[in-house]
N, C-alpha and C positions, 0 to 999 in steps of 0.2 A: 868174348861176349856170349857166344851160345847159342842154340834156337830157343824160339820163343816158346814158352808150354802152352797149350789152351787146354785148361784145366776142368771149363765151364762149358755149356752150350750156349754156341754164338756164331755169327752170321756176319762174316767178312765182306762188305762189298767194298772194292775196288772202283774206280771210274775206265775199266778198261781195259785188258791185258798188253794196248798198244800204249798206252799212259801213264801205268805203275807197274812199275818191276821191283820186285824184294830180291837182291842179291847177296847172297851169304857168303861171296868171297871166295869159294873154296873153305871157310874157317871152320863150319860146321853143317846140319842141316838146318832145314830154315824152321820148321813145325814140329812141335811133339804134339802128339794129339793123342791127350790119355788122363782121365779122373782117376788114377791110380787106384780104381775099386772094379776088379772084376766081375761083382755080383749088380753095379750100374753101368747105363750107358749115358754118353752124351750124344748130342746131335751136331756137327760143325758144320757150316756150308760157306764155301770162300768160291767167291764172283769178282771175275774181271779183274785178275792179278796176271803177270808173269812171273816163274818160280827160276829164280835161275842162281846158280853158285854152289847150291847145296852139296853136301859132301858128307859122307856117312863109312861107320869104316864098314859097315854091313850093310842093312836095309835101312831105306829111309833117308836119301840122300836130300832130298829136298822136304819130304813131308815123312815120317813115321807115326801111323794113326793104331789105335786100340779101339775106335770108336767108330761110329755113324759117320762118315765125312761125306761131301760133294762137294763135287766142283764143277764148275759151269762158266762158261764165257772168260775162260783163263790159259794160260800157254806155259808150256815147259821148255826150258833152255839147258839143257845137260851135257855138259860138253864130253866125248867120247862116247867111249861104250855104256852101255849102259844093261839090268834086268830086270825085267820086271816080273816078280813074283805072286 
């Protein structure tokens, strides 16, 4: 399946990071977050999710952003090790 692109600026709310979890399996990560134009930006902001399953064979296991992102009243489940860069 893949992660999902957000290609556009847009505003994810969740009801919760106790209530919605997006699990990617281990298959892939969960978010690309990128307008594939480096001379624009977007604005993303994702509320009250859990991000859990992502997997990347480099950065961006759960979320890989090029853009503006926030996140706010949301939780990360990453099993192992993990870096954040």
């Amino acid at each position: 399946m893949g992660e999902l692109a957000i290609t556009d600026s847009v505003t994810i709310l969740g009801p919760g990071a106790a209530n919605l979890a997006v699990d990617a399996a281990g298959a892939s990560g969960i978010f690309n977050v990128d307008d594939g134009n480096n001379g624009t930006n977007i604005n993303v902001t994702i509320d009250g999710l859990t991000l859990t399953g992502g997997s990347a064979a480099y950065y961006g296991g759960a979320i890989f952003s090029k853009e503006t992102l926030t996140i706010s009243n949301s939780a990360f489940s990453i099993p192992g090790d993990f870096q954040l860069t």
